[in-house]
C-alpha positions as CSV (number, residue, x, y, z in Angstrom):
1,X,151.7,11.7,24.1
2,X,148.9,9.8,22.5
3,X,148.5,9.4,19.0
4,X,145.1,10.4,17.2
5,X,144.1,7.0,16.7
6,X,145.0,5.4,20.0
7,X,143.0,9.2,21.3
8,X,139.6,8.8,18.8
9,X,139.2,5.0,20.3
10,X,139.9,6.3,23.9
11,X,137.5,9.1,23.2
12,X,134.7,6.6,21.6
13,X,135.0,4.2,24.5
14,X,134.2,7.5,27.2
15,X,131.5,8.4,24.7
16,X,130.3,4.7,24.2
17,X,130.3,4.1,28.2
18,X,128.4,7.6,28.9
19,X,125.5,6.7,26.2
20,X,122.8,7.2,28.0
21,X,124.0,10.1,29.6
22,X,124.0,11.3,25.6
23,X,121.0,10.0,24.4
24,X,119.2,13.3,24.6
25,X,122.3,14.7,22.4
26,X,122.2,12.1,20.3
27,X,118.0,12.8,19.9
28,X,118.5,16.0,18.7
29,X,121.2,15.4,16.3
30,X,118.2,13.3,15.0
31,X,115.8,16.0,14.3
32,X,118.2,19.0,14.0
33,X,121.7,20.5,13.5
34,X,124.0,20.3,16.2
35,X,126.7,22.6,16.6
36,X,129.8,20.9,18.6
37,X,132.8,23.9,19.6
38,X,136.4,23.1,20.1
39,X,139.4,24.5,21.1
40,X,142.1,23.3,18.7
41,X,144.1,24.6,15.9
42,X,143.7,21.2,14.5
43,X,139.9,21.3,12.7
44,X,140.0,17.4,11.7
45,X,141.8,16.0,14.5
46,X,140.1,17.1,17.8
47,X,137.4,16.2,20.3
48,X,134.6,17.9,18.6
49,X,135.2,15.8,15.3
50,X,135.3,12.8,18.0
51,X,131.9,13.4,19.0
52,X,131.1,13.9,15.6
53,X,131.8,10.6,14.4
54,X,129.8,8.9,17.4
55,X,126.8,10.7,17.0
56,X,126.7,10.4,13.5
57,X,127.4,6.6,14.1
58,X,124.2,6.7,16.8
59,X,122.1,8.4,13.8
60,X,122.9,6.7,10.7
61,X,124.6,9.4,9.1
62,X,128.4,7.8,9.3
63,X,130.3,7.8,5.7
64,X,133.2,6.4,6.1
65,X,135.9,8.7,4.1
């Protein structure tokens, strides 16, 4: 079983490699709301709040917490 950790960097390294595959994701994030869905019981430790973290890293909106 992976940890959360050793998951989120797995996770941002698919996301990382598939960036231009994302880059029309990451566009809108720019201009709009986006709303990511998951299917965990876990709401701070899933994909979605993966996702979250690169695209606000690709839009300048990271705060680290």
């Amino acid at each position: 079983e992976l940890s959360w950790g050793k998951f989120r960097q797995a996770y941002l390294l698919e996301l990382r490699k598939h960036s231009e595959d994302l880059a029309p994701l990451v566009e809108r994030a720019e201009k709009e709301r986006v709303t990511l869905l998951f299917s965990s019981t876990d709401e701070r430790q899933n994909n979605a709040a993966v996702v979250k973290q690169f695209l606000d890293r690709r839009t300048g909106q990271y705060q680290e917490v």
